[in-house]
Kinemage of the C-alpha trace (Angstrom):
@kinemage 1
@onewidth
@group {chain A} dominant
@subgroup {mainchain}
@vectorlist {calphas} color= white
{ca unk a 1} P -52.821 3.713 74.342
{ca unk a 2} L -52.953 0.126 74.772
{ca unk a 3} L -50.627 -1.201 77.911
{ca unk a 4} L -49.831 -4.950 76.548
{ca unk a 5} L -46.330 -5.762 77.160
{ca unk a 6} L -43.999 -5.248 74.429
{ca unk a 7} L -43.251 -9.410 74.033
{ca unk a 8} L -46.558 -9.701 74.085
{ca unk a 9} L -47.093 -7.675 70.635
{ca unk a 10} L -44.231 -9.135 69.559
{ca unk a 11} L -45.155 -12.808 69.872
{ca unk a 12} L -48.686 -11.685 68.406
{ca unk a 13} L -47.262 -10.256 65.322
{ca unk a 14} L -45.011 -13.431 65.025
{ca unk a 15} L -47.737 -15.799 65.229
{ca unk a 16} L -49.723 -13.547 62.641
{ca unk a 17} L -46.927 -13.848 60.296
{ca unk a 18} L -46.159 -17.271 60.719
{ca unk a 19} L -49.744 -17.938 59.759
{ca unk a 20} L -49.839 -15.657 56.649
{ca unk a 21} L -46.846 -17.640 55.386
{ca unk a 22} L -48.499 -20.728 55.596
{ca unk a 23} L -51.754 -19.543 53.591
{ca unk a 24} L -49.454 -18.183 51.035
{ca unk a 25} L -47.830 -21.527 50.901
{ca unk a 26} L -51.128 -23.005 50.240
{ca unk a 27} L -52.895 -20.816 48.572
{ca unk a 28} L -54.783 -21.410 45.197
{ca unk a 29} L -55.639 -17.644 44.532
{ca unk a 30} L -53.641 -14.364 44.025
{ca unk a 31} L -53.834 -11.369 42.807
{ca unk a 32} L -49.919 -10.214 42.238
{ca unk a 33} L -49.416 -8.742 38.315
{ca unk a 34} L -47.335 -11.557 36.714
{ca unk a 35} L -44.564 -10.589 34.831
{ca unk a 36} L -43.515 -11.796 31.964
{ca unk a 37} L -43.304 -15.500 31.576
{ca unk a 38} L -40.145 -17.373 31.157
{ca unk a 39} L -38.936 -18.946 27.745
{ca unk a 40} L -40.079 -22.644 27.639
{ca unk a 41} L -37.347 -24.739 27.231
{ca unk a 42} L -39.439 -27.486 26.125
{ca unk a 43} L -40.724 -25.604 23.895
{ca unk a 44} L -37.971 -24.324 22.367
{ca unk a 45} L -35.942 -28.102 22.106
{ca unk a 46} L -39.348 -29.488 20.491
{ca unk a 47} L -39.517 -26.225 17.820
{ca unk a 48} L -35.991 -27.614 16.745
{ca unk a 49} L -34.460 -24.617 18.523
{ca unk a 50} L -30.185 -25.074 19.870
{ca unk a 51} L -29.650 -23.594 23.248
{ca unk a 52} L -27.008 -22.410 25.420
{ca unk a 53} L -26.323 -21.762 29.070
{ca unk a 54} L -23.826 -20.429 31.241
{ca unk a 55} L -22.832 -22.016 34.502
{ca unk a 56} L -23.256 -20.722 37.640
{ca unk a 57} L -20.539 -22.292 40.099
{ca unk a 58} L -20.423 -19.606 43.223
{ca unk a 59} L -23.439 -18.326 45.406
{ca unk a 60} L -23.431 -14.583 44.305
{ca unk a 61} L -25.698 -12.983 43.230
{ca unk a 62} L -24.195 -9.840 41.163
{ca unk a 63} L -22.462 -12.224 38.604
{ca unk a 64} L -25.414 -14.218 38.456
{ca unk a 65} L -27.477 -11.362 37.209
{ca unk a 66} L -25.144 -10.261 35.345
{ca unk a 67} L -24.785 -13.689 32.941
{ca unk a 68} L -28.766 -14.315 32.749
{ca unk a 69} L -28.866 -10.521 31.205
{ca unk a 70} L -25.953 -11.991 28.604
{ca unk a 71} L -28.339 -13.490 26.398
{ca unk a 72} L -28.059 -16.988 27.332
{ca unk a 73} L -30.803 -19.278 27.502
{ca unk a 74} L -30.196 -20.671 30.773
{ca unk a 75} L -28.832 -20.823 33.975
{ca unk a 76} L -27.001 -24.414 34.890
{ca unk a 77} L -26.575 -23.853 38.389
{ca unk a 78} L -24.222 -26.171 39.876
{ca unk a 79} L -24.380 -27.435 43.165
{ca unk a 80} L -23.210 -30.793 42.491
{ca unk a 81} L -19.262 -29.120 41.653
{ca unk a 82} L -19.536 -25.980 43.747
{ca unk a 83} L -20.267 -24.146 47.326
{ca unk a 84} L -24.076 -23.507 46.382
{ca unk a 85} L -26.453 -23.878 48.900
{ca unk a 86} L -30.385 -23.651 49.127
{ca unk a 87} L -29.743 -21.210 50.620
{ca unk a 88} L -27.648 -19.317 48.022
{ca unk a 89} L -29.649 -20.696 45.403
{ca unk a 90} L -32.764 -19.449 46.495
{ca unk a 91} L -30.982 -16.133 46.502
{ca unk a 92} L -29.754 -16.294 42.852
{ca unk a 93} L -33.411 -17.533 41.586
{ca unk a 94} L -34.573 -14.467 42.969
{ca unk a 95} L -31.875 -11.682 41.689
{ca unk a 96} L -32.383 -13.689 38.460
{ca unk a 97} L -36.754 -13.136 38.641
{ca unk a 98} L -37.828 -11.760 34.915
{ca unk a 99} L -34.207 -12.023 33.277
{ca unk a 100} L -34.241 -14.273 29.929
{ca unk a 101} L -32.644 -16.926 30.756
{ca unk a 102} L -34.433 -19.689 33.219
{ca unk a 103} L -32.463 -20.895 35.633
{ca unk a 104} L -31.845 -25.308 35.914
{ca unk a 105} L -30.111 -26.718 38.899
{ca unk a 106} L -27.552 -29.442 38.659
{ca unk a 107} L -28.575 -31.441 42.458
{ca unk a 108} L -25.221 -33.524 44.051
{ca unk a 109} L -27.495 -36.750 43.470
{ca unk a 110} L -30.391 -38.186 42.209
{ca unk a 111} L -32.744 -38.114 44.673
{ca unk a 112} L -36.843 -36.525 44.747
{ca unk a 113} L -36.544 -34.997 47.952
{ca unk a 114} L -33.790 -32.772 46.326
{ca unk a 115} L -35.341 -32.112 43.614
{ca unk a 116} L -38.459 -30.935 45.244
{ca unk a 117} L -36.218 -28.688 47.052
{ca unk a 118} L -34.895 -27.064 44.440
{ca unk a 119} L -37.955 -26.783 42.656
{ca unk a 120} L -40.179 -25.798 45.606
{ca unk a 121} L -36.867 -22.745 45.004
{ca unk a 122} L -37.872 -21.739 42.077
{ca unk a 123} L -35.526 -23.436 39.877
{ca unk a 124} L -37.544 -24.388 36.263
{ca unk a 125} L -35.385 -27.998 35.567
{ca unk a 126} L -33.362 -30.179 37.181
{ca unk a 127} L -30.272 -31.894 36.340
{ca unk a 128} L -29.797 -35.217 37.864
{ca unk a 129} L -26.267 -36.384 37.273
{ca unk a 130} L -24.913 -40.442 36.927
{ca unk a 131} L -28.130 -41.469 35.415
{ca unk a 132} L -27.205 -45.184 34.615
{ca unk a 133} L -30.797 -46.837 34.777
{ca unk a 134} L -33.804 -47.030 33.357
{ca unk a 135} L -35.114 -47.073 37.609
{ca unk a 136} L -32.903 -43.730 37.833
{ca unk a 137} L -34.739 -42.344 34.578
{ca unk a 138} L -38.305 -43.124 35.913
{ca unk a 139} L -37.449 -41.477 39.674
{ca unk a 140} L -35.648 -38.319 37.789
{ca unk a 141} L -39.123 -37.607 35.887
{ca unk a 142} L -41.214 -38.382 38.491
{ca unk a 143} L -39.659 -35.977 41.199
{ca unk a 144} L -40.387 -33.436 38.740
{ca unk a 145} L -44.311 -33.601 38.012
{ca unk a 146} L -46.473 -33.563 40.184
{ca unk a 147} L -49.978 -36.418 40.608
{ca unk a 148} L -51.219 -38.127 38.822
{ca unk a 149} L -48.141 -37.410 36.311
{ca unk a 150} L -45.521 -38.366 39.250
{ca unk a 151} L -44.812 -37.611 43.019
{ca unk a 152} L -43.526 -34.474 43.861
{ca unk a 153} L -44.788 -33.224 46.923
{ca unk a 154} L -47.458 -29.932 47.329
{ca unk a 155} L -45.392 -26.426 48.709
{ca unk a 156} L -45.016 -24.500 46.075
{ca unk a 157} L -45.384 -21.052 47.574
{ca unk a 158} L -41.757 -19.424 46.698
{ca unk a 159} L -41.579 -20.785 43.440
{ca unk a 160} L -45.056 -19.403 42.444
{ca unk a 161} L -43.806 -15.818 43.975
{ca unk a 162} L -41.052 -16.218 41.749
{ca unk a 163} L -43.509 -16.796 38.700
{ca unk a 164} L -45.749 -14.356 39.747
{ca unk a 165} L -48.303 -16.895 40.065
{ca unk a 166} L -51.053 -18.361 42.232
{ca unk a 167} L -49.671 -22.088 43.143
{ca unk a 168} L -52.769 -23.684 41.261
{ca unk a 169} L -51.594 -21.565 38.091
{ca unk a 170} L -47.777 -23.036 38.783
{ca unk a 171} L -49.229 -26.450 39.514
{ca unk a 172} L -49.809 -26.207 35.762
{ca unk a 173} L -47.445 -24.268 34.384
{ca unk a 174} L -44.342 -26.441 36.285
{ca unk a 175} L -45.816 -29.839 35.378
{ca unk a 176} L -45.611 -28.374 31.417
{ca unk a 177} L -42.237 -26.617 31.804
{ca unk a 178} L -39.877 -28.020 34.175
{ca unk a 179} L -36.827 -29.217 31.790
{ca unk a 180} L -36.257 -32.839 32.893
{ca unk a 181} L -32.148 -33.680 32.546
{ca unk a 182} L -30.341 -36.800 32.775
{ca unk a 183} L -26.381 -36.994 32.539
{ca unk a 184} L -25.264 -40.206 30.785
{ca unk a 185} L -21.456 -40.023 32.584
{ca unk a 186} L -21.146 -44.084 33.058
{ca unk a 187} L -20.217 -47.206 30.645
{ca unk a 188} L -23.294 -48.265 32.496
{ca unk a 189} L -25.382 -45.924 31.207
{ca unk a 190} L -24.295 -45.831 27.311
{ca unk a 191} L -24.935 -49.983 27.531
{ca unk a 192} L -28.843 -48.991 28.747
{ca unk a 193} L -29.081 -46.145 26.875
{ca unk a 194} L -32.092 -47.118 24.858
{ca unk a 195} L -33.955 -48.237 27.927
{ca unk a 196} L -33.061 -44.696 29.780
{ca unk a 197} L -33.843 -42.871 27.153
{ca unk a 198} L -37.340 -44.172 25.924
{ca unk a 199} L -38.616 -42.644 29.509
{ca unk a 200} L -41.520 -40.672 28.783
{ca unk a 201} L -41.108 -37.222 30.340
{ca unk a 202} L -37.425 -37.211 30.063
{ca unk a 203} L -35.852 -33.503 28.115
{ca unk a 204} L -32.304 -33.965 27.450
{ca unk a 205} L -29.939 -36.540 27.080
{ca unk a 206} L -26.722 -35.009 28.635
{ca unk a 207} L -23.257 -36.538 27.962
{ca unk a 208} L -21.057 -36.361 31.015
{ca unk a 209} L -17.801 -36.330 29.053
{ca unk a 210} L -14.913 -36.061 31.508
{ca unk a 211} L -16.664 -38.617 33.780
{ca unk a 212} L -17.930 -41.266 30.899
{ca unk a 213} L -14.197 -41.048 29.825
{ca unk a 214} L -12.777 -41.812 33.302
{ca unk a 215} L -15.689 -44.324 33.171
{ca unk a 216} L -14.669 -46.050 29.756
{ca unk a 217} L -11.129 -45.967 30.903
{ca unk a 218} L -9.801 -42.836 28.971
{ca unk a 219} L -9.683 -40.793 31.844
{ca unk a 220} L -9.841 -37.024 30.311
{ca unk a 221} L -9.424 -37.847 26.903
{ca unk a 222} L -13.414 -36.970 26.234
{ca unk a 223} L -12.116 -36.907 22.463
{ca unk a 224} L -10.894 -40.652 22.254
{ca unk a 225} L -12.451 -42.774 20.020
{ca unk a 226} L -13.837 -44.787 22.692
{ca unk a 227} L -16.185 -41.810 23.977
{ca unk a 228} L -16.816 -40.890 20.573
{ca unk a 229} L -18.103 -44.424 20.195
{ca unk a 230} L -20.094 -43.951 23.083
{ca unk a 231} L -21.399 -40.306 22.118
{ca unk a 232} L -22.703 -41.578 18.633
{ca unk a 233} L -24.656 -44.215 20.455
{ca unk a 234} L -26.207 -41.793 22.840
{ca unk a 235} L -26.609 -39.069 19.853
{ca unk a 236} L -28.507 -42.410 18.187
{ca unk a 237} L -30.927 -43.143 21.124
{ca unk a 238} L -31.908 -39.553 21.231
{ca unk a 239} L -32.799 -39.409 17.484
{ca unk a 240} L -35.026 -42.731 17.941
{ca unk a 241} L -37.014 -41.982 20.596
{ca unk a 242} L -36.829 -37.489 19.710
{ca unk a 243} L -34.823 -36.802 22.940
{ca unk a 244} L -32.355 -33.710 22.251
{ca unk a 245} L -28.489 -34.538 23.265
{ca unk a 246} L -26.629 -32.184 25.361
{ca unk a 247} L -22.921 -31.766 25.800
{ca unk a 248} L -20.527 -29.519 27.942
{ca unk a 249} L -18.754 -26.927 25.522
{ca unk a 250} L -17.273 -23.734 26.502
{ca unk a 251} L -15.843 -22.365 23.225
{ca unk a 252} L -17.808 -21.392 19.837
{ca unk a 253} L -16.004 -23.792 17.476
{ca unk a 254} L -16.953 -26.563 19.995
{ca unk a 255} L -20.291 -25.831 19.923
{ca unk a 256} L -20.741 -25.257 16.227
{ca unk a 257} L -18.751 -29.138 15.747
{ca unk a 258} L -20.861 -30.319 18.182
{ca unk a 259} L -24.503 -29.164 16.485
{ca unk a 260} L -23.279 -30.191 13.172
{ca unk a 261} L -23.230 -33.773 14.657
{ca unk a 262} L -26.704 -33.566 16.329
{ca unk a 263} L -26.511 -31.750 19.414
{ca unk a 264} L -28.510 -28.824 20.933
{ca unk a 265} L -28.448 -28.191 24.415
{ca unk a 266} L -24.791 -27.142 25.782
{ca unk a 267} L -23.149 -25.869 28.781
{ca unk a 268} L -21.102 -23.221 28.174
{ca unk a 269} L -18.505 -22.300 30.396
{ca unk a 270} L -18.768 -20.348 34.126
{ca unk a 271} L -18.662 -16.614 35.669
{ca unk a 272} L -15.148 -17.269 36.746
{ca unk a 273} L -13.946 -18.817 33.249
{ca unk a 274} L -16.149 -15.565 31.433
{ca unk a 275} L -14.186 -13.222 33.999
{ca unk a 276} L -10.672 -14.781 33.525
{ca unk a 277} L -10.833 -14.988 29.859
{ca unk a 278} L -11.820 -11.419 29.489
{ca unk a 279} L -9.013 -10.448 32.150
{ca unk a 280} L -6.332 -12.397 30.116
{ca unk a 281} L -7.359 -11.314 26.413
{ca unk a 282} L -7.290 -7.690 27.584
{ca unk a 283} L -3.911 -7.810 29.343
{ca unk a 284} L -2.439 -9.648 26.310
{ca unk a 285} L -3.032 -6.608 24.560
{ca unk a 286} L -1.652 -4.161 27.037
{ca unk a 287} L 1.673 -2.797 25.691
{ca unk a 288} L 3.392 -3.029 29.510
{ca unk a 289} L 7.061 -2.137 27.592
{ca unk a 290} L 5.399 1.258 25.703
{ca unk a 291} L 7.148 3.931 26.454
{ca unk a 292} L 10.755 2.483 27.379
């Protein structure tokens, strides 16, 4: 029986660990089974297909599950308008591994090294909100692909366990999946919008409505003629340069209006709006007075 001290083993194992994890980071071979393999949303916006996600706004993972098993296409998980964390994220992309819908990540800013972090999570797009240049465009595409196609950094090793890949499989698969988003939510933005949106690499054109209306001076009234305006010019740019539009709708005769004037990506509502809604249109058909 050997007689090493006890911390002895113990920092042993630790450093053996420690260095597993960074092969695994690194690695370019594996032999896990892959499960299935995520719906393309690329693939599905060029095939002419309309989708629809459901928002993700708190960092647990039970109601997360349970929306990507609703038949959604996708997860928009916000951390831009909500208490999500990496951390928490990295716990919902993996409750959510081999559910239908693929999970997207609204980031607080535009910025690569957030975007990588995300990614790096597992997340399969990014949505980069107040997208008002053409400069903004370029750095939202690039921090998704990586060389010679743009810059985002190598250390892929939990998003490629969350693919059921080897990372020189997801090198490939992530530079032809990841959904590229941009949120037009500025007057800025709807006066460059051709330049922003003849970007090469760039998914969706998504209109910010609330903000572009506090933006163009409506504030809230997304349904004023003066975001209208603005929404016909953005629905314009996408059709000349084949960029689907997105827009935020939470209700079904919303989103039918809205695809009948050129629109195919939405955000749907969240959990807690699902939950509460459910909750209110049962109890408005409780009879509380039966009985009396």
């Amino acid at each position: 029986m050997s007689t090493r001290p006890t911390s002895t083993l113990a920092t042993a194992l630790a450093f053996a660990l420690a260095a597993a994890g960074a092969r695994a980071q690194y690695q370019t071979a594996g032999t896990e089974a892959k499960p299935a393999a995520p719906i393309s949303l690329k693939a599905a916006l060029k095939a002419g297909r309309t989708l629809v996600g459901t928002t993700i706004t708190v960092p647990n993972v039970d109601t997360a599950l349970t929306m990507a098993n609703a038949g959604f296409d996708f997860l928009w998980i916000e951390m831009e308008h909500g208490p999500i964390s990496l951390e928490s994220l990295r716990e919902i992309l993996l409750a959510t591994r081999g559910t239908p819908a693929v999970p997207v990540t609204r980031v607080p800013v535009n910025q690569p090294w957030l975007a990588k972090r995300v990614l790096d999570m597992g997340s399969l797009g990014v949505i980069f909100p107040f997208t008002s240049t053409r400069e903004l465009a370029e750095q939202a595409v690039a921090s998704c692909k990586y060389p010679p196609l743009g810059i985002r950094g190598f250390g892929p090793g939990m998003a490629a366990a969350r693919y059921g890949m080897s990372t020189a499989d997801y090198v490939r698969f992530a530079n032809d999946n990841v959904l590229v988003v941009v949120i037009v939510e500025q007057k800025q933005a709807i006066e460059d919008i051709d330049a922003i949106a003849s970007v090469p690499g760039i998914d969706v054109l998504f209109i910010g409505a609330n903000d572009l209306s506090f933006s163009l001076g409506v504030g809230g009234r997304t349904n004023d003629p003066v975001v209208e305006q603005a929404v016909e010019k953005v629905l314009a740019a996408g059709r000349k340069y084949g960029v689907p539009v997105g827009y935020p709708a939470g209700n079904p005769a919303e989103i039918n209006r809205r695809i009948a004037q050129g629109f195919r990506f939405f955000q749907a509502g969240s959990e807690l709006g699902w939950a509460a809604s459910a909750a209110r249109e049962m109890l408005s058909k409780v009879d509380r007075a039966g009985g009396r």
